[in-house]
C-alpha positions as CSV (number, residue, x, y, z in Angstrom):
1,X,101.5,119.5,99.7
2,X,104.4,120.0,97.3
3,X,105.8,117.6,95.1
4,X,109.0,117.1,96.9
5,X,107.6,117.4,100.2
6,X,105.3,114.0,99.0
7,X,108.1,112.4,97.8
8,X,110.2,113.0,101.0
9,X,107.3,112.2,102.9
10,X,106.6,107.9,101.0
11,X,110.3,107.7,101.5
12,X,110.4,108.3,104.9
13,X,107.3,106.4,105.6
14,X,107.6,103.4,103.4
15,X,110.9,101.4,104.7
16,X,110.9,100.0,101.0
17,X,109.1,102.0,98.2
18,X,109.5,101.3,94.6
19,X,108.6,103.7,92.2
20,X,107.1,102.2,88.9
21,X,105.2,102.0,85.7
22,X,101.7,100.5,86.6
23,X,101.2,97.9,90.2
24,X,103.4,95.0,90.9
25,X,99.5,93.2,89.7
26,X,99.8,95.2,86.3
27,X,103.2,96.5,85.6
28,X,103.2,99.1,82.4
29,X,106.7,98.1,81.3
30,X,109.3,95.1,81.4
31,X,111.8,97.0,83.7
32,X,109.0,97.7,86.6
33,X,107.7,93.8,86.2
34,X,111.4,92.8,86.6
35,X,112.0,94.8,89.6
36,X,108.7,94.0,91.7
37,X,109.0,90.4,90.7
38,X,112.3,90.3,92.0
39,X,110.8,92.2,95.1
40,X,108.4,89.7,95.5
41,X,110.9,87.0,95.6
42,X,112.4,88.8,98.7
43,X,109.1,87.9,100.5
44,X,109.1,91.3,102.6
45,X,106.2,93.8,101.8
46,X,106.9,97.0,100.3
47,X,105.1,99.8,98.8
48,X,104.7,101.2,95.4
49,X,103.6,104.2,93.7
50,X,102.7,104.5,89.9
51,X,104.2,107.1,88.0
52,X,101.9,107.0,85.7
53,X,99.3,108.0,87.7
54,X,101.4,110.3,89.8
55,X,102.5,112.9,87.0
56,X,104.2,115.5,89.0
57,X,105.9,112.6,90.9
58,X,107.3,111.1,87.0
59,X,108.6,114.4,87.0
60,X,109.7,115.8,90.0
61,X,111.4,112.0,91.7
62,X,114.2,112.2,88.7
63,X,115.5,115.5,89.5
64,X,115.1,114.8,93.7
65,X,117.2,111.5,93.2
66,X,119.7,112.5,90.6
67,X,118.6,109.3,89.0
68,X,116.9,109.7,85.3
69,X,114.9,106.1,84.8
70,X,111.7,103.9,86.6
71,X,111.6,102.2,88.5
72,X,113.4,103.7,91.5
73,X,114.0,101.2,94.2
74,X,114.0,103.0,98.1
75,X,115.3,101.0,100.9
76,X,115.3,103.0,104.2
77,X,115.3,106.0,102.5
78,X,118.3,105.2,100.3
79,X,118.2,105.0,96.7
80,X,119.1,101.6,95.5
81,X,118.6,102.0,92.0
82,X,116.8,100.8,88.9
83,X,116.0,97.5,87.2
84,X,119.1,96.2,86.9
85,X,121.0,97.3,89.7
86,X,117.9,95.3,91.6
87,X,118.6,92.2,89.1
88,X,122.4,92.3,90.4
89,X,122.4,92.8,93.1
90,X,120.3,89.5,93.8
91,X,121.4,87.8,91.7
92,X,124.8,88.8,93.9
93,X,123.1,87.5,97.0
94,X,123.0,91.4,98.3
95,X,119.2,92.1,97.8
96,X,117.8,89.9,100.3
97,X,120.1,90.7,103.7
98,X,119.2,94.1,102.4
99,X,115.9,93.8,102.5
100,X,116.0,91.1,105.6
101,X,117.7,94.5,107.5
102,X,114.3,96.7,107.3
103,X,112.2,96.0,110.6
104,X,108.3,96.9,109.9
């Protein structure tokens, strides 16, 4: 399967996917801990894939989402955005009904 066509394929799948540096057990950097610890807070499961294990995805995701920097926050196949547009938004209260909205 293609690149693209994998990526298309965990967004469509995964309600909420992040895309990170490492596991939400052993983030790789600061801005992927921030973002699934803030997930985590939300208390809704949600999958993850590693860039750093996934090269073509490291490459391929930044080009398909117009959007340069990990971690890449999905929520029903809409980019969110990155670490801190997760951090304000809840901080802003917005996160959660957001994430509240995806039925598994």
């Amino acid at each position: 399967m293609a690149t693209l066509e994998k990526i298309k394929q965990q967004i469509s799948e995964n309600p909420i996917i992040l895309y990170m540096k490492g596991s939400p057990e052993q983030p790789q950097c600061g801005f992927s801990a921030r973002a699934a610890g803030i997930l985590d807070q939300c208390g809704k499961p949600y999958a993850t894939v590693d860039i750093l294990a996934n090269p073509d995805i490291r490459q391929e995701l930044p080009k398909y989402a117009n959007w340069p920097t990990f971690p890449q926050l999905y929520i029903k196949g809409e980019l969110i955005g990155g670490s801190d547009i997760i951090a304000e938004l809840f901080e802003q209260g917005d996160l959660q009904p957001m994430i509240d909205a995806v039925n598994e």
